[in-house]
C-alpha positions as CSV (number, residue, x, y, z in Angstrom):
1,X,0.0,0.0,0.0
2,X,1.2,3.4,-0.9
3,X,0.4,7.3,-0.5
4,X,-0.7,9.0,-3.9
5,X,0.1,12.5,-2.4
6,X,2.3,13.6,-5.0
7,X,0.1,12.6,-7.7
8,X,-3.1,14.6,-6.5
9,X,-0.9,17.4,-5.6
10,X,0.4,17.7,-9.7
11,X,-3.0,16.6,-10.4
12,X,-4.5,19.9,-8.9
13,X,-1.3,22.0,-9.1
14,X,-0.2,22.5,-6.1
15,X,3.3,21.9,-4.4
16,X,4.7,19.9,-1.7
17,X,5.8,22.9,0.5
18,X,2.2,24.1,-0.3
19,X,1.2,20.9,1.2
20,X,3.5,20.8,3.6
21,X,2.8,24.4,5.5
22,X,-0.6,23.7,5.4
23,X,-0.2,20.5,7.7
24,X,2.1,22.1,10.2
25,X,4.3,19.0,10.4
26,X,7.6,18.4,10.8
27,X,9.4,18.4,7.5
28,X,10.9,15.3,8.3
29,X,8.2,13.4,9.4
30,X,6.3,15.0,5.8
31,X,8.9,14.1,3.8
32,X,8.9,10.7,4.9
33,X,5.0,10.6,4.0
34,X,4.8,11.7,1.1
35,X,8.1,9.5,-0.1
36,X,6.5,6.3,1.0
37,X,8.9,6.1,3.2
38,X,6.3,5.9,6.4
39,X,5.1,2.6,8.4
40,X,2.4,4.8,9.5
41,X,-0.1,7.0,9.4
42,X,-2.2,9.1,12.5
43,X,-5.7,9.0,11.2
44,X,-5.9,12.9,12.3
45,X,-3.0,13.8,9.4
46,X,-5.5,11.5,7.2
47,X,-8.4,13.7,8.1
48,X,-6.3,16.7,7.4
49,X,-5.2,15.5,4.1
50,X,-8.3,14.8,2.4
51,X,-9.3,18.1,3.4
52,X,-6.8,20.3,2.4
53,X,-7.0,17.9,-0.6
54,X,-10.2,17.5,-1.0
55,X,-10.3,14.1,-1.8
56,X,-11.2,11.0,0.4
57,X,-9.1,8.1,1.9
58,X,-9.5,5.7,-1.1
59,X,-7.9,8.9,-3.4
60,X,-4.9,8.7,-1.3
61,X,-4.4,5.4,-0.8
62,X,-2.9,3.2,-4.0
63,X,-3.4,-0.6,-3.1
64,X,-1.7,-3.1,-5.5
65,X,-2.7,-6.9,-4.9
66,X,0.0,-8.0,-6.9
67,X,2.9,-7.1,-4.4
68,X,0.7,-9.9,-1.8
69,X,1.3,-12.5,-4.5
70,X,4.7,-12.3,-5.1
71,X,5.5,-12.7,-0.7
């Protein structure tokens, strides 16, 4: 399972420092997030994505059923 941040952030042309100073996170724990590069995810900073976003939870998540086949 993955984040689709970047993509919806190019899709409605906005930036990841746009992004990012409209969370109010560290840019360390951001950066992480939005690289994929995360084992988690507070449900509040979920809340607060989708809407700054404007999008739901199933727009920001990308689930590929493949990956589970090839464990």
């Amino acid at each position: 399972m993955e984040l689709r941040i970047l993509e919806i952030l190019e899709s409605k042309n906005k930036t990841k420092y746009w992004l990012y100073k409209q969370l109010g996170m560290s840019y360390q724990n951001f950066n992480k997030m939005v690289s994929n590069q995360t084992k988690s995810i507070r449900f509040e900073i979920l809340e607060a994505l989708c809407q700054i976003l404007e999008c739901t939870p199933n727009e920001i998540f990308k689930y590929d059923k493949t990956i589970l086949n090839k464990k």
